[in-house]
C-alpha positions in Angstrom: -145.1 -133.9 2.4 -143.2 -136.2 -0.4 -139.9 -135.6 -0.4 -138.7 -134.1 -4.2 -135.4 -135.5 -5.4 -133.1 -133.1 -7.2 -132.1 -134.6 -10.0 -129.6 -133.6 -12.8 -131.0 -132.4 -16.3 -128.5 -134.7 -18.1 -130.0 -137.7 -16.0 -133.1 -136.7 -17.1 -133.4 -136.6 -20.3 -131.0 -139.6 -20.5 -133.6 -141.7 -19.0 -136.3 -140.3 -21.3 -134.5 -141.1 -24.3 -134.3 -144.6 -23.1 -137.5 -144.8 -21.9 -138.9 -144.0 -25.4 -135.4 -145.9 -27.4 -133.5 -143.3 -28.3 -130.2 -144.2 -26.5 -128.3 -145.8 -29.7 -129.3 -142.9 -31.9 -127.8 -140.6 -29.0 -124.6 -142.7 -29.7 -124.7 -142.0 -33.3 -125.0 -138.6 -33.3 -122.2 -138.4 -30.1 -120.0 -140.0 -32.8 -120.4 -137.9 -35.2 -119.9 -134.8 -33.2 -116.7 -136.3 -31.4 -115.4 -138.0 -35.0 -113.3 -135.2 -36.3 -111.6 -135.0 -32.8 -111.1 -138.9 -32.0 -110.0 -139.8 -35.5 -107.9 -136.1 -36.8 -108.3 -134.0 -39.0 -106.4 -135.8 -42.3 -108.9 -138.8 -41.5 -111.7 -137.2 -41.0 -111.5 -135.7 -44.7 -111.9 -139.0 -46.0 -113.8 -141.2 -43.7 -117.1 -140.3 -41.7 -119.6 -142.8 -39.2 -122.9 -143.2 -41.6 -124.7 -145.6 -38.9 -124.6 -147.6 -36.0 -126.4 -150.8 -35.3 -125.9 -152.0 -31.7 -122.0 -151.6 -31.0 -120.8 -152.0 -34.6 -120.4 -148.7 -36.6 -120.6 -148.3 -40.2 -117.6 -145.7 -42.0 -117.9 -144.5 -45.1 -114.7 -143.7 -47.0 -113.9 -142.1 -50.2 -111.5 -144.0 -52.1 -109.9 -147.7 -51.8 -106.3 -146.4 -50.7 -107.8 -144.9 -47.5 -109.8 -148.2 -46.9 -107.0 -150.0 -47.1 -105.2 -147.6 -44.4 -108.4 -147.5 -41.8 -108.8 -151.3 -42.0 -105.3 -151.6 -40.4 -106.0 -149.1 -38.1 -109.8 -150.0 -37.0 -109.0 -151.2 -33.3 -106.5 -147.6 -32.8 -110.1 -145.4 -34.0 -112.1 -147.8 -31.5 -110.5 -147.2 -28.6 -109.9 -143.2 -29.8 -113.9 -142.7 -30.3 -114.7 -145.2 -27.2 -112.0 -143.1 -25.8 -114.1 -139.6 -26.4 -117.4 -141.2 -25.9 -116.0 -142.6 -22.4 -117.4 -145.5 -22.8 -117.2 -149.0 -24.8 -119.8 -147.9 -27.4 -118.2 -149.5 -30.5 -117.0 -153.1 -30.4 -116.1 -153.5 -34.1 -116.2 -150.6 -37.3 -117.6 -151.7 -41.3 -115.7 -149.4 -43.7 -118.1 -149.3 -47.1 -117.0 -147.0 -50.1 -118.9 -144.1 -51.1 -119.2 -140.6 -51.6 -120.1 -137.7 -49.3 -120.1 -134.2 -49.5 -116.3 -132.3 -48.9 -115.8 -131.9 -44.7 -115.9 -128.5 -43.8 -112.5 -129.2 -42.3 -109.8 -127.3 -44.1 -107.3 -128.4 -45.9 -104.3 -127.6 -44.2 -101.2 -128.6 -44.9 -99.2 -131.6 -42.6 -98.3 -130.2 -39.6 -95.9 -131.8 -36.9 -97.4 -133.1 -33.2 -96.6 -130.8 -30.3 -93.7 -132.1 -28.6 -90.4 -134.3 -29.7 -90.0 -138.1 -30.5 -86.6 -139.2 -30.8 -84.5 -140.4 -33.5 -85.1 -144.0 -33.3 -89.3 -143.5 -33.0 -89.1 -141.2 -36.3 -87.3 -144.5 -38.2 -89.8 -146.3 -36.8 -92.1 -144.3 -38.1 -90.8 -143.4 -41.7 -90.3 -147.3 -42.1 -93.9 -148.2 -41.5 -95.2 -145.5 -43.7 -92.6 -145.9 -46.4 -94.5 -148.2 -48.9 -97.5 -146.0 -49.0 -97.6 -144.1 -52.8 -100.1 -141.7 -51.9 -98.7 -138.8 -50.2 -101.3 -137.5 -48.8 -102.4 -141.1 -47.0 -98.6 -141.5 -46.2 -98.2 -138.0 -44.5 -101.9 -138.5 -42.7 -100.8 -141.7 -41.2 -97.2 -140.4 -40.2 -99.2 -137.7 -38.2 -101.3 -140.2 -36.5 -98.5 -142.3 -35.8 -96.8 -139.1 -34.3 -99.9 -138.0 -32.3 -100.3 -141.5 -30.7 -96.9 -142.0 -29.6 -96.6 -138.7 -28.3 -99.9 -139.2 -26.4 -98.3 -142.0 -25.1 -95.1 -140.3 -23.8 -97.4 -137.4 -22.4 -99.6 -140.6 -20.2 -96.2 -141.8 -18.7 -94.8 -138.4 -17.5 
């Protein structure tokens, strides 16, 4: 009698979407499900994944200033969605401007990361984000900023 090897359901229809090449739409759509989570909230309100083509992902963004912001922060929302996806999925990110319809994430108002940075990381902080005019960009990227370097306090502990 042939022996019957147990095999897990994710394995399984893994290998049947890349038997019939579906694997880099499976990618796409794992972006977009993980985006909001990778990238935050205040980003996600202005920037969404509108395609991938092999490791490089197309973002649309809604206005010029936030452009400007994410194309200084493309390699920190790499390694957050590759980060997510647990894998090296994206190797480089196209920002195009355009319109989409209004996230259903709400629009809450700034609130501070969990935990403490001290006195010297908040200058640090209000000096690379002083020179920004919109508010709203300013106080999104000061809560990145936050988020990351507390993250980064919370790996060393």
């Amino acid at each position: 009698m042939p022996s019957r090897k147990v095999e897990k359901l994710s394995s399984t229809i893994e290998k049947l979407l890349r038997a019939r090449g579906w694997e880099s739409k499976l990618k796409e759509y794992r972006i977009y499900g993980i985006w909001e989570k990778a990238v935050g909230k205040g980003i996600a309100r202005h920037a969404r994944p509108a395609g991938m083509r092999g490791k490089k992902l197309t973002v649309m963004v809604d206005s010029s200033a936030w452009m400007q912001q994410l194309s200084m922060l493309k390699p920190e929302i790499m390694g957050k969605v590759n980060g997510r996806l647990g894998e090296e999925a994206i190797e480089s990110i196209t920002l195009k401007l355009g319109e989409f319809e209004p996230s259903a994430v709400p629009r809450d108002e700034y609130q501070p990361a969990l935990g403490t940075l001290g006195q010297e990381e908040q200058t640090r902080i209000d000096a690379c984000v002083a020179g920004i005019a919109d508010q709203q960009t300013r106080d999104s990227l000061r809560h990145l900023m936050e988020r990351d370097l507390l993250s980064k306090k919370m790996k060393r502990r």
